[in-house]
C-alpha positions in Angstrom: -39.4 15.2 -54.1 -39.2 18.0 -57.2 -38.6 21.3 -55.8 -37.2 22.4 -52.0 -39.4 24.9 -51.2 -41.2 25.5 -48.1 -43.6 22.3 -49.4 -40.9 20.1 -50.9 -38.4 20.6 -47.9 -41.0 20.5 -45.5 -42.5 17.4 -46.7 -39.3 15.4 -47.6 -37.6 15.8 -44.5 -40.9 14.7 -42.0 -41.0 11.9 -44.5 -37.5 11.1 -44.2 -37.8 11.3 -40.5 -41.0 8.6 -40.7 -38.3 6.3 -41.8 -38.6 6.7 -45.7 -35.8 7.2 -48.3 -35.9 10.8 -49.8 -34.2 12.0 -52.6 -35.0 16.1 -52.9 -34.5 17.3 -56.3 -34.2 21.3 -57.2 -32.3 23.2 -60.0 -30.7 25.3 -57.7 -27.2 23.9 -57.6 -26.0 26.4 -54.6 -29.0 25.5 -52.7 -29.1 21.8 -53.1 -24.8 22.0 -51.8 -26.1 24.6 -48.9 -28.7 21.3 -47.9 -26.3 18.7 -48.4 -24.6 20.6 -45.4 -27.9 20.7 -43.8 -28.0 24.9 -43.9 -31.4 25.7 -44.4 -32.2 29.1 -45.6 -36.0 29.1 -44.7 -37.1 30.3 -41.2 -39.1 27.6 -39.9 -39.1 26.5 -37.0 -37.5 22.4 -36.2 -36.8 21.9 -40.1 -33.1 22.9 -39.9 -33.1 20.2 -37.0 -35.0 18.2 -38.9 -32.6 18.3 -42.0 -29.3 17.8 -40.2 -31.1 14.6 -38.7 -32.1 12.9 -41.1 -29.3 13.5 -43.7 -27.1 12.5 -40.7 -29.1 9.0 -41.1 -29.1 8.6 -44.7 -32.9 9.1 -45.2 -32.8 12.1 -46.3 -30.9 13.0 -49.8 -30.0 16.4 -51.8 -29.7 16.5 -55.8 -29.6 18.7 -59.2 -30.3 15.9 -61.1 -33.8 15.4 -61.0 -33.8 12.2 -63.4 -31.7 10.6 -61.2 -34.1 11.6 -57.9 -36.8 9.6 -60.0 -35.5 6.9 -61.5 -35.8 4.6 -58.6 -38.5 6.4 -56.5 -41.9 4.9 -56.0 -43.4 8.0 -55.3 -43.0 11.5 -57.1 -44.0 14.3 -55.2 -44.3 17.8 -57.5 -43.6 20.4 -54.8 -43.8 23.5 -57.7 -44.3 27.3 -57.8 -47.8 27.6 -59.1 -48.0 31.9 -58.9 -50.7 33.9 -59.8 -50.0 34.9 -63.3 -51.9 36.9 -65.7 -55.3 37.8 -64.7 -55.5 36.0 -61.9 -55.0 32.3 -62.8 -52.5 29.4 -61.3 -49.2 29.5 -63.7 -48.6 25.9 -64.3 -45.5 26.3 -66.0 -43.1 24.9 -63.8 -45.2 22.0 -63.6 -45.5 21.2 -67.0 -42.2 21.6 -67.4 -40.8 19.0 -64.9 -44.3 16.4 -66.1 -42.3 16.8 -69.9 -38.5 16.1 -67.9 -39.3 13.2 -66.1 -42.2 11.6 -68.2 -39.8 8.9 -70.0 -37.8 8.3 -66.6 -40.7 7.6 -64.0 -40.4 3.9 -63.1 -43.1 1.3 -64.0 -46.1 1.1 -61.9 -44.9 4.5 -59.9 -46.9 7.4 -59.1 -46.9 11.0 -59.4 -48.4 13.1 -56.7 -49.4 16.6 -57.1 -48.5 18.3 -53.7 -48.5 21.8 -55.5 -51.9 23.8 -55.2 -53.2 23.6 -58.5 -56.6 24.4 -60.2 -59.1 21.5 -60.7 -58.3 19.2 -63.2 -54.2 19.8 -62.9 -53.8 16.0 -61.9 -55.9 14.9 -65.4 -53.5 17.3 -67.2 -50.2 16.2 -65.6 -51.4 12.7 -67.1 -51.7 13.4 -70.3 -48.8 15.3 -70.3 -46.8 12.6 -69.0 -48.6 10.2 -71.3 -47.5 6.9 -69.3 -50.7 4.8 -68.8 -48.9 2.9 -66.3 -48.1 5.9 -63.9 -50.9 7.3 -61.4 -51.6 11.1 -61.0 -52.6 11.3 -57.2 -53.4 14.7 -55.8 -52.2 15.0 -52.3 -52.6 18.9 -51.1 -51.0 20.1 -48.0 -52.2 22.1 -45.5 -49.0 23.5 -43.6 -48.8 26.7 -41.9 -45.8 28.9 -42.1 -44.3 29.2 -38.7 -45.9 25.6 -37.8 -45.2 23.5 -41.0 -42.8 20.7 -39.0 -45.9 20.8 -36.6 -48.3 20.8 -39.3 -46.7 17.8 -41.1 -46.4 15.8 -38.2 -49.5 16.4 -36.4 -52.2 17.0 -39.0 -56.1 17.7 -39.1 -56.7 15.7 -42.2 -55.0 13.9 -45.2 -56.4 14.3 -48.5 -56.0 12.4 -51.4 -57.6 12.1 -54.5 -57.2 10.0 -57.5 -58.8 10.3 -60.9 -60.2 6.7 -61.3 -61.9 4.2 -59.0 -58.9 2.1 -60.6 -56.5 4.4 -59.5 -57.4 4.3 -55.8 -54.8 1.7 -55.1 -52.0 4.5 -56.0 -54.0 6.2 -53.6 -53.5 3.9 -50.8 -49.8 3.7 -51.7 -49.5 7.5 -51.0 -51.4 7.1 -48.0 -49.5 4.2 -46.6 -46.6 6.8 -46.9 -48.3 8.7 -43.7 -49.1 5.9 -41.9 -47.6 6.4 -38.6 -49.6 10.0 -38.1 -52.8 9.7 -36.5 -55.4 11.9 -38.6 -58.1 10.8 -40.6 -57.9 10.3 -44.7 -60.0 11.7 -46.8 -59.2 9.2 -49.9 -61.4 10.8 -53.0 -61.3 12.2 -56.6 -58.7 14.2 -57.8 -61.0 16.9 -58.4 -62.5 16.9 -55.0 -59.2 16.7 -53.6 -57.9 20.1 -55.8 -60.6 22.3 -54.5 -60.3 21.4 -51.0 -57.0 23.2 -51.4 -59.0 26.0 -52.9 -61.8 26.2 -50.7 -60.2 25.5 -47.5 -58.2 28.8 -48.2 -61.1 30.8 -49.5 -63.2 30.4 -46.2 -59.7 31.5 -44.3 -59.2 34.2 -45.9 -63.4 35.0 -45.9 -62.9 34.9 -42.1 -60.4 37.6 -41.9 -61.9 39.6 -44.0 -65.4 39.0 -42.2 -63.3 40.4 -39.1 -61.6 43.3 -40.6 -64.6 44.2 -41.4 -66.4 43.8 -37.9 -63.3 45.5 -36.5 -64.9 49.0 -38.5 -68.4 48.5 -37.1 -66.8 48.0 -33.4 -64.9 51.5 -34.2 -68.3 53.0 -35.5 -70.0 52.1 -31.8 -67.9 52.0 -29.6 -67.4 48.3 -29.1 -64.7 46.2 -28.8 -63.3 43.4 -31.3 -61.5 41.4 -28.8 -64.7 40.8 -26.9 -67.0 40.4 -29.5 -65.0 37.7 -31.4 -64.3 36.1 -28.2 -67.5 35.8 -27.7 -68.6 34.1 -31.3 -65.9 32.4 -31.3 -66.7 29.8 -28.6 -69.7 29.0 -30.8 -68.2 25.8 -32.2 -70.3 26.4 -35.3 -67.9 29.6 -36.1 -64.2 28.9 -33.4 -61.8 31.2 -32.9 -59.6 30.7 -35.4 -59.1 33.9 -37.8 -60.8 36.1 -36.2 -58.2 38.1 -35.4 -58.0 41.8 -37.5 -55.4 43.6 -38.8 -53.9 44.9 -41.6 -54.9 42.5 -44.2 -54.6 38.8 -45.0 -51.6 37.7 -48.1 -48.7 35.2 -47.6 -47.8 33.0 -50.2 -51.3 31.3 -50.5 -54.1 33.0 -49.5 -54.1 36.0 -52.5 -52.5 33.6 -54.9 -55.2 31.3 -54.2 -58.3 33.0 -53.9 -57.5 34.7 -57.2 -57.2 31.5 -58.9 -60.5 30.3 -57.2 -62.2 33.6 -59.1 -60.4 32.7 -61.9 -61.8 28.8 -62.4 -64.9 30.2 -61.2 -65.0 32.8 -63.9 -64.1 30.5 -66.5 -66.7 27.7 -65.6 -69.2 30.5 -65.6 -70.4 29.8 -62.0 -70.8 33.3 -59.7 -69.5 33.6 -56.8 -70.2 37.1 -55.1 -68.9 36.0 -51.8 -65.3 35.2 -53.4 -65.1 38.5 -55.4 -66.5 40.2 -52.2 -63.7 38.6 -49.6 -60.8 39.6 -51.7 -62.3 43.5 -52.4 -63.0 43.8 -48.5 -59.4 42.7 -47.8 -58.3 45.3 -50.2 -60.4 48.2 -48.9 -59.7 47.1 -45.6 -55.6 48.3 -46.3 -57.4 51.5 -47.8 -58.6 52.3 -44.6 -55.9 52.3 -42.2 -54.0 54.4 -44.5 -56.4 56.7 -44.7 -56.5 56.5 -40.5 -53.1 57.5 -40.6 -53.1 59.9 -43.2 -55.9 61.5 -41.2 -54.1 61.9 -38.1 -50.2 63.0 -39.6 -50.6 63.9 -43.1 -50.7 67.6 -44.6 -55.1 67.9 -44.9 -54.9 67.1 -48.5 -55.0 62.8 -47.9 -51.0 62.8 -48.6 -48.1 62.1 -46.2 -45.6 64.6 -47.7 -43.1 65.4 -45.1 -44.4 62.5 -42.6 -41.7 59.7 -41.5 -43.1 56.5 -40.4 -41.5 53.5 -38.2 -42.8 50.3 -39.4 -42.6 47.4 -37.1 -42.8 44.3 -38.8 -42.5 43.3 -42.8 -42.9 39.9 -43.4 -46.5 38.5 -43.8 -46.6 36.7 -40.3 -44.7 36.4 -37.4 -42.1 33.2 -37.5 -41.4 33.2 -40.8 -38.8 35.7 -42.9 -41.4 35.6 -46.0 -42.3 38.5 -47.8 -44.6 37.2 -50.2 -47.6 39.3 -50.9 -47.4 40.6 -47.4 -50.4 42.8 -45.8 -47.3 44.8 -44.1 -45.9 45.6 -48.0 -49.1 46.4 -48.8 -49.6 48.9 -46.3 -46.4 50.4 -46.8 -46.6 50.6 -50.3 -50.0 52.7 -49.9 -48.2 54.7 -47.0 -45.4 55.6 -49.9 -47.9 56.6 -52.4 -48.7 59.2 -50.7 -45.3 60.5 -49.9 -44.6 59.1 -46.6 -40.5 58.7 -45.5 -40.5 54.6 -44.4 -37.8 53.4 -42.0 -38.2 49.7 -40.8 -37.7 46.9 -38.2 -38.2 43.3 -38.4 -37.1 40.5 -36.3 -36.6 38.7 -39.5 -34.6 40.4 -41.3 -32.8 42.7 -39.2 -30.5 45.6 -41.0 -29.8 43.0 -44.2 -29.4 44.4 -47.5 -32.9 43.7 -49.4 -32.7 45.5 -53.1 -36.1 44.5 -53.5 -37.0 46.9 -50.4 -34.4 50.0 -51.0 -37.1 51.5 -53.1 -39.9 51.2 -50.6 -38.2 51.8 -47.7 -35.5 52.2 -45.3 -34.5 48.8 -43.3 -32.8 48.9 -40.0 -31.1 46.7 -37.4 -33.2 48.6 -34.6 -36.2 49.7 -33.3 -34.8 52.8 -32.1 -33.6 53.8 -35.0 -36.6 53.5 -36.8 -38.5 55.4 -34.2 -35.7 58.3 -34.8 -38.0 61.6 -35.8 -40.6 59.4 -36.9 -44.2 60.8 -36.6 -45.8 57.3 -35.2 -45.2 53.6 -34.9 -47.4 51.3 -37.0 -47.1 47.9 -36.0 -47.6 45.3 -39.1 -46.4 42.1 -37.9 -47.5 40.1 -34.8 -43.9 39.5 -33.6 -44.1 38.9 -29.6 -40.6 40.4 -29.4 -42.4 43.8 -30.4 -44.4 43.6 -26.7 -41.3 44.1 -25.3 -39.2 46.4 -27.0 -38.3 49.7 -24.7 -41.4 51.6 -25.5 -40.3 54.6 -22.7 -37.0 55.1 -24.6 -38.9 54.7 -28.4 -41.3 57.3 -26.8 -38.4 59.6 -26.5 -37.3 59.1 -30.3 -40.6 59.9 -31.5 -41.4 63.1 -32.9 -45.0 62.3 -32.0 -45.8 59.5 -29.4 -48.2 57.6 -31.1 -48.7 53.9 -32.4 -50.8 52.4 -34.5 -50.9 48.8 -33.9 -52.6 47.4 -36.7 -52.0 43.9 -34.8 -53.6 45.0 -31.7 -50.6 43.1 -30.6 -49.4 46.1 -27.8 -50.8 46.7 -24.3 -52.6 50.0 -24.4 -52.3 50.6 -20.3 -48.5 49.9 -20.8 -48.0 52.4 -23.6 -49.8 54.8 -21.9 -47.7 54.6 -19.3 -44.9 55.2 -21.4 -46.6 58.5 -22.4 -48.0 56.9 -26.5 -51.0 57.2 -28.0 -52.2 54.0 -28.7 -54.7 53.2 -31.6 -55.9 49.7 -32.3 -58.2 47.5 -34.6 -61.7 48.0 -33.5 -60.9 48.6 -30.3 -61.4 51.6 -27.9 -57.8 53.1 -26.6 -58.1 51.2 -23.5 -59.0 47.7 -23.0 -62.5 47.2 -22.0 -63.2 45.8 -18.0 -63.1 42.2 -17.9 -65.6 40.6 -14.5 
């Protein structure tokens, strides 16, 4: 397993703990000594269990020396960073890198299996950079949620895995034997098909929040309510309930990263694709809009928040995980600072640490009630449940103006009014609409 990321850690030590021999590789010598130890630094939830298990039994190894991971393994996972770099694409570097490290120490007969998300064609290109006619490029994307990835792993909706060549099915196989005790079906294809799965699977998650983001302003516009009206599409099993859900934006580590990439290959195959370009715009318009909500209601008349404080509950992109990447929350609160707006934050995450990358942005705190100090409203970013019951009569008091704007809808509206807020959702009418 190259690379102890979310992916490479997540998928080496549910592999280990189907009974298999794991070797994780990474560069990072502090981190591979803090694993050895079984100290995970990712917050996700049963894999710091799941380490300390199976290195307990042996199954489950930690190394710097990637040569030495391979040189006996049957299987190669690449679990890389593939970032959005210029203009939108998939940065392959560290993968070409680690194809050109190991490409004279792979075993014979072994195979290589591209668990990175990569654009189409990555698994043909990791072969000829390898150059070794008698290893198999297998893609192999995963599908694992933040917050859920043991889960995910463990208990999955589909396998897929693609191999370039009818002859290279058999590698295939191999890596498919290597899940055999989960009970999902496999999807055994081309490489290609396999690689845009990845892609499109993402793209119509991310075309679903957007598509309710942008319901959630035409429930405003009437009068209706969000909650109801998704509800009531989503037991259509055509459509399902799944991301449906507004709020401030979709990002994470995938989802922007990913749909970016898919414009990108799109663009350079010359194939249009309105409904891509259309999905990411809305999502960032969408973040345009609630600032302009709250710069309507607190800022100085002329669209700026000069002078306004804000208390910002919740940073990282979802609830259960302590990732920042290309969150909706940052996103917000980097349009919020544009136009002059004080930021003090909570987050169950992250409590009052030291984050340099954040001092700029924003001030982060160890307490709810000290964000809410003088602030002129709560905006809620993050769907942590701890947020439902925070002391909303005593952050009532610390506000200079009792009002939140729950950009989650994660807050009961009858139980902040009662604590004398102002309550504002997502495409939803200040009070929850009677239920029969």
């Amino acid at each position: 397993m190259i690379g102890t990321g979310y992916v490479g850690l997540t998928t080496g030590a549910c592999l280990a703990s189907l009974g298999h021999h794991v070797v994780c590789a990474d560069a990072d010598s502090q981190k591979v000594q803090r694993l050895r130890r079984a100290e995970v630094d990712i917050l996700e939830p049963g894999l710091p269990d799941l380490v300390r298990d199976t290195v307990a039994t042996g199954h489950l190894e930690f190394t710097q020396d990637t040569a030495a991971a391979v040189a006996d393994a049957d299987v190669v996972f690449l679990c890389l960073p593939t970032p959005m770099g210029a203009g939108g694409a998939a940065d392959l570097a560290a993968v070409e890198t680690v194809a050109g490290e190991i490409r004279t120490v792979l075993p014979d007969g072994s195979v290589v299996v591209n668990k990175s998300t990569v654009p189409v064609g990555t698994a043909q290109r990791v072969a000829d950079l390898l150059g070794r006619p008698d290893v198999t490029v297998v893609s192999n994307p995963e599908f694992l949620r933040e917050g859920r990835a043991v889960h995910d792993f463990l208990h999955p909706d589909r396998i897929v895995i693609g191999a370039g060549k009818e002859a290279d099915r058999e590698a295939a196989q191999r890596v498919a034997d290597l899940y055999g005790a989960l009970d999902a079906p496999v999807v055994l294809t081309d490489a290609a098909s396999a690689e845009l799965t990845k892609y499109a699977a993402n793209f119509f998650l991310a075309m679903k929040l957007s598509f309710a983001n942008n319901l959630a302003t035409l429930c405003e516009h009437f009068g209706a309510d969000i909650g109801d009206v998704t509800d009531g599409i989503g037991h259509d099993p055509r459509i399902g309930p799944a991301f449906l859900r507004p709020g401030p934006g979709w990002g994470g580590s995938c989802l922007p990263k990913d749909t970016h990439a898919l414009l990108t290959i799109c663009q350079e195959a010359g194939v249009d694709f309105p409904l891509l370009r259309a999905t990411i715009e809305t999502n960032v318009e969408h973040q345009h809009r609630l600032v302009e909500r709250i710069a309507a209601e607190h800022g100085s008349g002329d669209g700026s928040l000069r002078g306004a404080r804000l208390a910002l509950l919740g940073l990282t992109f979802k609830a259960g995980t302590s990732d920042l990447r290309d969150s909706p929350a940052l996103a917000i609160a980097r349009l919020l600072k544009e136009r002059g707006a004080e930021l003090l934050a909570y987050d169950p995450a992250l409590g009052g640490a030291t984050r340099p990358d954040l001092s700029d942005l924003l001030t982060l705190v160890d307490d709810p009630l000290d964000a809410a100090a003088g602030a002129d409203a709560c905006v809620v970013l993050t769907e942590w449940p701890q947020l439902r019951d925070l002391d909303w009569e005593a952050i009532a008091g610390r506000l200079a103006t009792p009002t939140v704007h729950d950009f989650r809808n994660l807050l009961d509206p009858a139980r902040l009014e009662r604590a004398g807020l102002r309550w504002h959702g997502v495409g939803r009418t200040p009070l929850p609409a009677l239920h029969g």
